[in-house]
C-alpha positions in Angstrom: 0.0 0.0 0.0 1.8 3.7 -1.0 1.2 6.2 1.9 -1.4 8.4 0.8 1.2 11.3 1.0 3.3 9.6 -1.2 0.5 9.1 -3.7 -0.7 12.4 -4.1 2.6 13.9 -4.8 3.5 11.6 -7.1 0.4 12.5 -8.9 0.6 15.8 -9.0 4.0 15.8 -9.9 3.2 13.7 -13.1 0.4 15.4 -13.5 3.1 18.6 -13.8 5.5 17.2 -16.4 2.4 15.7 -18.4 1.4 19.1 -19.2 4.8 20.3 -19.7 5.5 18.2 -22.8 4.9 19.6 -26.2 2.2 18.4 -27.6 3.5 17.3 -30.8 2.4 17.2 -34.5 -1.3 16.5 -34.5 -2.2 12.4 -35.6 -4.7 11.6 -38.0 -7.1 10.2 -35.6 -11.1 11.6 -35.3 -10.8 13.5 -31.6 -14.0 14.8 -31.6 -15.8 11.5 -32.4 -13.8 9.9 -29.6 -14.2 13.0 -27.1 -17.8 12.8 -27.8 -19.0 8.9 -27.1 -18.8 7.7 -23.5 -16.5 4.9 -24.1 -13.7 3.8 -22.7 -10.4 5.3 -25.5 -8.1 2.7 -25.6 -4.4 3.9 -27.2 -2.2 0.7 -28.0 0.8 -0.2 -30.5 4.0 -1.0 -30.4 7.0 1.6 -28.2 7.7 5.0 -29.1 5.2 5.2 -31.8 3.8 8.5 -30.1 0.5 6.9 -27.9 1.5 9.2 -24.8 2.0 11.9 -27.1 -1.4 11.1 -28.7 -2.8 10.9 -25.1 -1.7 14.5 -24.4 -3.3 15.8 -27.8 -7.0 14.5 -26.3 -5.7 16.1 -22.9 -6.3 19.3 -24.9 -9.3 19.1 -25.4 -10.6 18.8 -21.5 -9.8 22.0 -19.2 -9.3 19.4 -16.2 -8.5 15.5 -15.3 -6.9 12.6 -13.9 -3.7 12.1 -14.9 -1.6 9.0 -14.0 1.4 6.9 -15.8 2.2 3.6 -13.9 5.6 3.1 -16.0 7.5 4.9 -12.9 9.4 3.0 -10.7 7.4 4.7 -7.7 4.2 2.6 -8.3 6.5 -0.7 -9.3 4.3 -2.3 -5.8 1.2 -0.8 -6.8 -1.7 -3.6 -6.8 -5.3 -3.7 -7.4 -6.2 -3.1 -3.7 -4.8 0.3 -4.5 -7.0 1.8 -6.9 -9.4 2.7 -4.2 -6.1 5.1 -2.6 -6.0 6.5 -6.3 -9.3 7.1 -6.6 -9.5 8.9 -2.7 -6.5 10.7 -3.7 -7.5 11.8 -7.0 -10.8 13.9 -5.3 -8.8 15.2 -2.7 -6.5 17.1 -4.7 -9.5 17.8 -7.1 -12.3 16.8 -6.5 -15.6 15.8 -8.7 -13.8 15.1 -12.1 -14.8 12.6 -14.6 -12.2 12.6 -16.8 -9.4 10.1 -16.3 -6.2 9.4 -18.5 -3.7 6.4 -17.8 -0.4 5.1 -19.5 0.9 2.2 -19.4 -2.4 0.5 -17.5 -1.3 -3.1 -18.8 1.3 -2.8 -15.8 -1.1 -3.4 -13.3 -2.2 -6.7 -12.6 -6.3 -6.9 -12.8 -6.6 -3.4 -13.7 -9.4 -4.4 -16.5 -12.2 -4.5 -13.5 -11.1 -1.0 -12.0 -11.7 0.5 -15.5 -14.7 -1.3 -15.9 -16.3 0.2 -12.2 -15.5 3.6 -12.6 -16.7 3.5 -16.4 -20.0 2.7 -15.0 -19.7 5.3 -12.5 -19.4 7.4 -15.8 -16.0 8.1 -15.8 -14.3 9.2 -19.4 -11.4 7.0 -19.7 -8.1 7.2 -21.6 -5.9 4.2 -21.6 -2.8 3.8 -23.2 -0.5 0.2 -23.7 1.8 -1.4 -25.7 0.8 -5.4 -25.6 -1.8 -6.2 -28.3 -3.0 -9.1 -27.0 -2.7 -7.9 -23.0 -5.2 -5.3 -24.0 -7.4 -7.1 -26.4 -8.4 -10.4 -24.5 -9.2 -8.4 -21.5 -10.9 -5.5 -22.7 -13.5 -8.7 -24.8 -13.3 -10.2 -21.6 -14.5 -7.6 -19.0 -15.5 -4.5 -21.5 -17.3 -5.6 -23.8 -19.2 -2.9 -25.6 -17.4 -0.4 -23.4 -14.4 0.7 -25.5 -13.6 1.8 -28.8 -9.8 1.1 -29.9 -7.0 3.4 -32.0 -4.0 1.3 -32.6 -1.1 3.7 -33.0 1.4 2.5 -36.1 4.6 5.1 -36.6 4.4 7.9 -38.9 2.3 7.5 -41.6 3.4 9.0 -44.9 1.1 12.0 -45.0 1.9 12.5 -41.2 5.6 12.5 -42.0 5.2 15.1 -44.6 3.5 17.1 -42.4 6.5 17.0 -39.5 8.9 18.1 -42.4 6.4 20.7 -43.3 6.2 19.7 -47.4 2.8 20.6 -48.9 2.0 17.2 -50.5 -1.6 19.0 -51.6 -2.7 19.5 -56.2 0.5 17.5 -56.6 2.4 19.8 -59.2 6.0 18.6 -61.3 8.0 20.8 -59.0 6.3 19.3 -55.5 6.4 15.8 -57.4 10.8 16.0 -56.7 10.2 16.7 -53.3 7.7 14.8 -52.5 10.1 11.8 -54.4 12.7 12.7 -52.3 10.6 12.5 -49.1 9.5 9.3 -49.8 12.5 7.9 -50.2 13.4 8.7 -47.5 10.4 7.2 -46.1 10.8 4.0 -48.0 14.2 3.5 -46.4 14.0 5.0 -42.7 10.2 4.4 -42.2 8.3 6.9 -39.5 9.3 6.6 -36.1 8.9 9.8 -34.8 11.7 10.6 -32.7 13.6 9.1 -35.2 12.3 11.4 -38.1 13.1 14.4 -35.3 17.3 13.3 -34.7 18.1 11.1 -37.9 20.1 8.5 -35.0 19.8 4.9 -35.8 20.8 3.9 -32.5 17.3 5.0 -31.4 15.4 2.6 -33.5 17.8 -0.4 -32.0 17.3 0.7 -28.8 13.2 0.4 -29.3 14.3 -2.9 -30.9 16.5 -4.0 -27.9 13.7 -3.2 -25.0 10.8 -5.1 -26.5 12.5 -8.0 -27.1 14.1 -7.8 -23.4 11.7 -6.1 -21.6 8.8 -6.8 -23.2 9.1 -10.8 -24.2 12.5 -12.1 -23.1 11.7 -10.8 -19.3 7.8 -11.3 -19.2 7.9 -14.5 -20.9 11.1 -15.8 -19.3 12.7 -17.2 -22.4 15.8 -19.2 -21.4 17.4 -19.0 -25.0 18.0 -15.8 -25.3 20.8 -16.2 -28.2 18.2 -18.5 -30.0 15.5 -16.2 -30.0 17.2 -13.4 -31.1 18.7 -14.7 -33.8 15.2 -16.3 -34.6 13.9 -12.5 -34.8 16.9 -11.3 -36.6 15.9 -14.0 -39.2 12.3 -12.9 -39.1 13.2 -8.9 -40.2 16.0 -10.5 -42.9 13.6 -12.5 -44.6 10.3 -10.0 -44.1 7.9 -10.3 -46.8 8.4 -14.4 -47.4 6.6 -17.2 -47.3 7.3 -19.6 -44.6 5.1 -22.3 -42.2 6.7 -23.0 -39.1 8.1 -26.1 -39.8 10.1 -24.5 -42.3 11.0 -22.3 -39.8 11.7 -24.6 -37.0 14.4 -26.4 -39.4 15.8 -23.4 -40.7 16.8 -22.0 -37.1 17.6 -26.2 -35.7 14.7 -25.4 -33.6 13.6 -28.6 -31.4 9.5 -28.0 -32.3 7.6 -26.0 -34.3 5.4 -24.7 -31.1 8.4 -23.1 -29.7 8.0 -20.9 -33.5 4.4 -20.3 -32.8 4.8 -19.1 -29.6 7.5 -16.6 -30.7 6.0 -15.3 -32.9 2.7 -14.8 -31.1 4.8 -13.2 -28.3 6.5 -10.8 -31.6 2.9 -10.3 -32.6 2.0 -9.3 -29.2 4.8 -6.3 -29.1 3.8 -5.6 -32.6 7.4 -5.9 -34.0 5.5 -8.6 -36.8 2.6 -9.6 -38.4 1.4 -12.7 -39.5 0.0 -12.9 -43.1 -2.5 -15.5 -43.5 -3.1 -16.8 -46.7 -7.0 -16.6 -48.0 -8.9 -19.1 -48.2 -12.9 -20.1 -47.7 -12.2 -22.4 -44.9 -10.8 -20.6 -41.6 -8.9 -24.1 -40.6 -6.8 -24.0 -43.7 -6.1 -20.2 -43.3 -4.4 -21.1 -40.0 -2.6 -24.4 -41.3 -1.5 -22.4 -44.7 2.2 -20.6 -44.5 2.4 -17.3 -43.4 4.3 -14.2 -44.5 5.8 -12.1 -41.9 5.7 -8.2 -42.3 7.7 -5.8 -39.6 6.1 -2.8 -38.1 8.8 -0.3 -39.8 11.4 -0.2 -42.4 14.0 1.7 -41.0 13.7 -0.6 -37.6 14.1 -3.2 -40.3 17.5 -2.2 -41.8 19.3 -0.8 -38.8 18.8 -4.1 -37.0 19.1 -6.8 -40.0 20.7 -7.5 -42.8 19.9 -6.0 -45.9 20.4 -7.6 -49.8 21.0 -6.4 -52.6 17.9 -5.8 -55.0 15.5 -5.7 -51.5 13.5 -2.5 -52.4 10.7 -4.4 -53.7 10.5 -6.4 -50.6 10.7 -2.6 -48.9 7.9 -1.3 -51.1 6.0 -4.4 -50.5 6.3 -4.0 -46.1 5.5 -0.8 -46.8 2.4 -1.1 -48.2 1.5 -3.8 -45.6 1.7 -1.8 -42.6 -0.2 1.4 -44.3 -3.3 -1.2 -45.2 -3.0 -2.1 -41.3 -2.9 1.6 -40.7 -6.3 2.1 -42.7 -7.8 -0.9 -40.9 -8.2 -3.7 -43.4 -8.7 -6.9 -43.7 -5.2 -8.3 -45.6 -5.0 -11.6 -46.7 -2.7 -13.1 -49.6 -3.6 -15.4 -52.2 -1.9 -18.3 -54.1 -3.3 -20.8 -56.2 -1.9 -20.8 -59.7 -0.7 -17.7 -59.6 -0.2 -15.1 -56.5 -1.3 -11.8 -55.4 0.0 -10.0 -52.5 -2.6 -8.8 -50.3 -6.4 -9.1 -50.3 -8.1 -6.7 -48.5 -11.8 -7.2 -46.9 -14.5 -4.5 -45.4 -16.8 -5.0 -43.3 -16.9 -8.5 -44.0 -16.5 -8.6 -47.8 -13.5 -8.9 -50.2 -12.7 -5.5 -51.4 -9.5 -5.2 -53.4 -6.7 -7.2 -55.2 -3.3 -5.5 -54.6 -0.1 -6.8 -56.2 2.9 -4.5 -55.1 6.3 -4.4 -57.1 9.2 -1.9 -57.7 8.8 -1.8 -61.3 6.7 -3.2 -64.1 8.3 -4.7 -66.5 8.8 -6.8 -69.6 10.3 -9.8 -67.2 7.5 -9.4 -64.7 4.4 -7.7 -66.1 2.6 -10.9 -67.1 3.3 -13.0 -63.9 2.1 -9.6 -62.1 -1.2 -9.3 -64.0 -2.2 -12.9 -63.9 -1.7 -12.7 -60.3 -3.9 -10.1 -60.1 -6.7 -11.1 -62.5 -6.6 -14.9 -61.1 -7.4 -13.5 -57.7 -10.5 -11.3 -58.6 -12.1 -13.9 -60.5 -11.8 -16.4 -58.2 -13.0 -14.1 -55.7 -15.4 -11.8 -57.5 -13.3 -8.8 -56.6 -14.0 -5.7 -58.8 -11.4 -3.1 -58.1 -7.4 -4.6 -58.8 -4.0 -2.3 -58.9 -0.8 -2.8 -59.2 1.8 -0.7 -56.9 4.8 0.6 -58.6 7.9 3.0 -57.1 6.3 5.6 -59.8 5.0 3.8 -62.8 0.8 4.9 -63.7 -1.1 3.4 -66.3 -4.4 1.5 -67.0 -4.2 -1.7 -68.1 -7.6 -2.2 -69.9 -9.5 -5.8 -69.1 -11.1 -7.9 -71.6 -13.8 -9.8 -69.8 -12.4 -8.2 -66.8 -12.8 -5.4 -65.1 -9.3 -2.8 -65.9 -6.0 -2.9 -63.6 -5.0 0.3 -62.6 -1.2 0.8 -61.9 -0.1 3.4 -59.4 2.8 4.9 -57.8 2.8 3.9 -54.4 3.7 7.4 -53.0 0.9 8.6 -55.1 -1.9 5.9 -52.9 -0.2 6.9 -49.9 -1.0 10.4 -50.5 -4.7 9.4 -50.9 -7.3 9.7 -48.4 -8.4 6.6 -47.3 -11.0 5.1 -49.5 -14.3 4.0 -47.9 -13.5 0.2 -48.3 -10.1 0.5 -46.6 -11.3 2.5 -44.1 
């Protein structure tokens, strides 16, 4: 139990430096949607992708609140039993509020039915955490209907132009260089913001180095710590391939191919990867299917693995992955005589064919296409594109409906389009 002394100076002085921080570049998110419904915010994604920053933009738009942030070592004994302490504290210092905002709530054991009680006391809540799968299976577990969910992804590209201050609006052939330039940057360094603000690499290993310790190695007590990080290293060399874990097991001399599953699950968890499932009618073969594995950034990517010649496709083709994440769709892959990268699904329903490649060419265009038509007519998806560095044509169908092929800075620049998102 913290002395109730204690407690209320250690929350007015975080309260103190919350406010003190800059606020940042504002995200893309809707704050007056989430201001406005009585649901629980919960803020999650992977370290240092900008959720307490986030979390300090929605402070803005409340004249008073609850502030508290258990990743400080002076609440490392603070249990459930203590919440009611909080809560007397809280009053005392100011008292009848009903706006609350926490960081790093996943660090308390059984904080899920706090949240839940003071909710239906009618409470506005804030949460922010970093474990996908902490988060999710308790908030379906004990607040159901209760929260609505932003999941924070670094930078997106739009967002990164706006922190260099480049107007990427009416695209004209002088903004089309620096925009080019921009995203190639992008494209290489991906959009961690602190990284974006001091150009260090060392930052991006250091995000790299605490998840895996802090995060998985420590929390899941993994005895092997060479193994798995040479398992992971292996992961961000080979992003973007096909691979069951079996394959995976014998590539690494692993001793089963659960020890794979549960790695990566723990990787998913931290969201340093994602699993790519492939599509297919029947959810039990989706799960038996390989995978591909995408990682959350690019420039995380290169710092920390190795890089081969010839990878930018594979670059392009990550990249593309995490921005469908970002605009909440559905992403599958397909293979049957041909392939096409992702499939995306709304609400439900297939929406898109997407095949992503550096450049279209003579060696490549027709393996490409029939990738892309295969999937839609075996699907009965309507709207196909190709994704190019900065190719853009139309490639008119027959029977079919026409392929259009875009520069991949160019759909980036897009609004998101109501099937994505």
């Amino acid at each position: 139990m913290i002395p109730d002394k204690r407690l209320e100076e250690l929350i007015l002085d975080q309260k103190e430096m919350f406010l003190s921080r800059e606020p940042g570049m504002s995200r893309r998110v809707d704050f007056i949607r989430h201001c406005a419904h009585e649901q629980i915010v919960v803020i999650s994604g992977i370290r240092r992708s900008g959720k307490s920053t986030l979390m300090r933009q929605f402070a803005d738009r409340y004249k008073e609140f609850y502030y508290l942030n258990f990743d400080d070592e002076r609440l490392i004994d603070f249990e459930l039993a203590d919440f009611s302490s909080l809560m007397l504290a809280f009053n005392k210092i100011h008292p009848g509020l009903k706006v609350m905002f926490i960081d790093k709530i996943q660090n308390v054991v059984g904080w899920e039915r706090f949240i839940r009680r003071i909710h239906d006391e009618g409470y506005k809540i804030f949460l922010t955490g970093s474990n996908a799968n902490l988060l999710s299976s308790e908030l379906a577990t004990h607040l159901t209907g209760r929260y609505s969910k932003i999941e924070l992804y670094p930078f997106a590209f739009t967002e990164m132009l706006d922190f260099e201050h480049i107007d990427y609006h009416k695209v004209s052939s002088s903004k089309k260089a620096g925009i080019l330039f921009a995203f190639d940057k992008y494209l290489e360094h991906g959009g961690f913001p602190e990284f974006l603000k001091y150009r260090d690499g060392e930052f991006l290993k250091r995000i790299y180095d605490d998840i895996l310790f802090r995060d998985i190695i420590t929390r899941f007590r993994i005895r092997d710590m060479k193994a798995f990080r040479q398992f992971v290293h292996y992961l961000f060399s080979n992003m973007t391939k096909e691979a069951s874990y079996h394959s995976l097991k014998n590539a690494l001399d692993f001793k089963s191919a659960m020890s794979v599953r549960c790695y990566i699950g723990f990787l998913e968890e931290s969201y340093l990867i994602f699993e790519l499932f492939k599509y297919d009618f029947s959810l039990k073969k989706q799960h038996a299917n390989p995978k591909k594995i995408y990682v959350i950034d690019n420039g995380m990517r290169n710092t920390v693995s190795f890089r081969f010649s010839g990878d930018s496709g594979r670059l392009l083709e990550n990249l593309v992955f995490i921005e469908l994440k970002r605009r909440n769709a559905g992403v599958y892959y397909y293979r049957k005589k041909h392939e096409c990268d992702f499939i995306t699904e709304y609400k439900g329903a297939l929406s898109s064919a997407i095949q992503v490649c550096f450049e279209l060419n003579a060696a490549n265009r027709e393996r490409e296409v029939n990738g892309l038509l295969e999937a839609m007519k075996e699907l009965g998806i309507k709207q196909g594109m190709i994704l190019t560095y900065n190719q853009e044509e139309k490639i008119p169908g027959q029977k079919e409906p026409d392929i259009v092929v875009v520069p991949v800075w160019r759909w980036l620049l897009e609004e998101p389009v109501p099937e994505l998102g």
